[in-house]
C-alpha positions in Angstrom: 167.2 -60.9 46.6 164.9 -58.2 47.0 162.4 -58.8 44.2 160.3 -60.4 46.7 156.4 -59.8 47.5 156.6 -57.7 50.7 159.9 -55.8 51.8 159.9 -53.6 55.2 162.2 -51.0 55.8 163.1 -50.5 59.4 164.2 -46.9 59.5 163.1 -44.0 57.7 166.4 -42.3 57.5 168.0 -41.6 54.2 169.0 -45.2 54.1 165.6 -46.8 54.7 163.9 -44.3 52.1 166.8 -45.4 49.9 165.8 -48.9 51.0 161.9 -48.0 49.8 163.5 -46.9 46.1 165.6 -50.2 45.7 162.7 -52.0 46.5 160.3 -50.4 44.2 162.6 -50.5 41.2 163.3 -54.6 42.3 159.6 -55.3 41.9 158.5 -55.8 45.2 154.8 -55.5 45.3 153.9 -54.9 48.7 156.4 -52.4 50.5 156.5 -51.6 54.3 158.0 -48.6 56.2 158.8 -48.8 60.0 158.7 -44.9 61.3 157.6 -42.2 62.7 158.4 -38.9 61.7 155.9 -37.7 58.9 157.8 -35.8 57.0 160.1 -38.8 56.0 156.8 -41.2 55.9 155.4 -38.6 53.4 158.4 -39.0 51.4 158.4 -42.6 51.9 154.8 -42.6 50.4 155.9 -40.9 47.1 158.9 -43.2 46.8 156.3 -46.0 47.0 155.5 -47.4 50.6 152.6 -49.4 50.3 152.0 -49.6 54.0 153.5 -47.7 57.5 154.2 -49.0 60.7 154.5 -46.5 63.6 154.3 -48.9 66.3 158.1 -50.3 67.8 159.1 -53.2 69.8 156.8 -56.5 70.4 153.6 -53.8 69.0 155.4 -53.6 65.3 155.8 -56.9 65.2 152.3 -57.7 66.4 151.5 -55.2 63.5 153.4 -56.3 60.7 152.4 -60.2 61.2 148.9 -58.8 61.1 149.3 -56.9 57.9 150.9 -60.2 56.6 147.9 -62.4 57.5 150.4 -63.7 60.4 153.2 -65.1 57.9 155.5 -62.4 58.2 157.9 -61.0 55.6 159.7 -62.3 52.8 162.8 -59.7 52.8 163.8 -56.9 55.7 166.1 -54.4 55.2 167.3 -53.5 58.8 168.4 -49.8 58.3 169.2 -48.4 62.1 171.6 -50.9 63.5 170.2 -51.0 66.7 169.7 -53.7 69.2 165.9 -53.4 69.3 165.7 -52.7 65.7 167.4 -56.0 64.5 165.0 -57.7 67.2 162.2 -56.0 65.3 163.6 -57.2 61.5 164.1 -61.3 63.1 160.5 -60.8 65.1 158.8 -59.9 61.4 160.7 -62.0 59.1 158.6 -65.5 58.2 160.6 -68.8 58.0 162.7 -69.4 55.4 162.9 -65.3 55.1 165.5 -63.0 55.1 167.2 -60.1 57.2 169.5 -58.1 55.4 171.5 -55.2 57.6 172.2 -52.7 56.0 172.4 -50.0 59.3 175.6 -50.1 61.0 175.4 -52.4 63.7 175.7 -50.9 67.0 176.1 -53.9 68.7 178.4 -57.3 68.7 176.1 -60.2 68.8 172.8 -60.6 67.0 169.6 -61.2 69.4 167.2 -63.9 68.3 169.6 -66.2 67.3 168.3 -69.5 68.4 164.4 -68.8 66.9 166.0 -67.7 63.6 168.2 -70.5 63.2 165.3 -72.9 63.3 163.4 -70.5 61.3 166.0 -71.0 58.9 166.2 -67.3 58.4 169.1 -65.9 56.7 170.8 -62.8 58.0 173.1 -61.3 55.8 174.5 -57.4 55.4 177.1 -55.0 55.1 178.1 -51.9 53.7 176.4 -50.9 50.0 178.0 -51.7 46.9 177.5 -48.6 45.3 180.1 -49.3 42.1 178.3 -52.2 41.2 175.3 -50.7 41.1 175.9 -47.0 39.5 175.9 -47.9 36.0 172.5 -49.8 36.3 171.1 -46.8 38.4 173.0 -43.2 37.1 170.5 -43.7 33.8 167.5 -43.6 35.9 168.7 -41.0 38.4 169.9 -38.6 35.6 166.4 -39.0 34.0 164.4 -38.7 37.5 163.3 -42.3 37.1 164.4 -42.5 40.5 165.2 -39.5 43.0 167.2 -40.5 45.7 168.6 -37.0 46.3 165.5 -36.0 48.2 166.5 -38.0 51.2 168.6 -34.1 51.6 166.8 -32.2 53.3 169.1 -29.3 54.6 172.1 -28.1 52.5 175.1 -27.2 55.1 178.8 -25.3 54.3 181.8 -27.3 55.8 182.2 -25.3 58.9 178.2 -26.2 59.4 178.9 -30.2 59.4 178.7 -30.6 63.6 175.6 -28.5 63.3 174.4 -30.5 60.4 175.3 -34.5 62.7 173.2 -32.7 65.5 170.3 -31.8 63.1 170.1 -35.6 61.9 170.7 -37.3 65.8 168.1 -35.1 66.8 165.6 -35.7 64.0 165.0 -32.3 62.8 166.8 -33.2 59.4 167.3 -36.7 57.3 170.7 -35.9 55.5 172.7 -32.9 55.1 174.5 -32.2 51.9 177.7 -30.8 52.4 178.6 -27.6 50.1 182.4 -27.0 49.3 
């Protein structure tokens, strides 16, 4: 589903950079980040984000339909779980596209309903397969085809793990690994 020809990420947390990886090794050929922290947008770069979009709201999607010659996006990967965020993903995806949600969702009902249905855009999601993916991706990760380990950014002992969840809700860190 995601070896389309333009895939935005909405999030740059560890997901959404995970998000830019999947969609490089899938083939898509035009990539798009939604953030804006540079650090992770640097990061985001060197996995392979062809394209960043800082704005948010009604101003992304005004963006990302202008970067798409006004068509809008094949594939989304919806990576915060937010109310405004999911608005965001439906606003950008073209008709017949796809929003896939992949960030917890923080809320019970999906917004946009009624456009998308006539759109005929599919929304789809839940948590990661990882098993059926890990003997496909553990060769290319062993060999640093693909790095998705850098999403850590800040190494934490167990007693450090509250310290470490305030670190990543107040953006100074992406993902803390845990050492036992």
């Amino acid at each position: 589903m995601l070896s389309c020809e333009k895939l935005p990420c909405l999030g740059d947390g560890a997901v959404g950079l995970c998000g830019v990886i999947a969609a490089r090794c899938l083939g898509a050929e035009r990539i798009i980040i939604l953030g804006r922290h540079p650090d992770r947008i640097a990061l985001a770069n060197e996995f392979g984000t062809t394209d960043v979009v800082s704005e948010r709201g009604d101003e992304a999607i005004q963006r990302v339909r202008e970067l798409t010659g006004g068509f809008g996006v094949h594939s989304v990967l919806e990576c915060v779980g937010l109310e405004q965020s999911m608005r965001t993903a439906l606003g950008i995806a073209r008709p017949g596209g796809a929003v896939v949600r992949v960030g917890l969702p923080q809320g019970a009902s999906i917004p946009e309903a009624l456009p998308t249905f006539f759109d005929s855009v599919t929304i789809a999601g839940g948590p990661a397969p990882a098993r059926a993916y890990s003997n496909e991706l553990l060769p290319d990760v062993l060999d640093g085809t693909i790095e998705p380990g850098r999403v850590f950014d800040r190494v934490a002992r167990l007693d450090e793990v509250p310290d470490g969840y305030r670190a990543m809700n107040e953006r100074e860190t992406t993902k803390v690994l845990i050492e036992l």
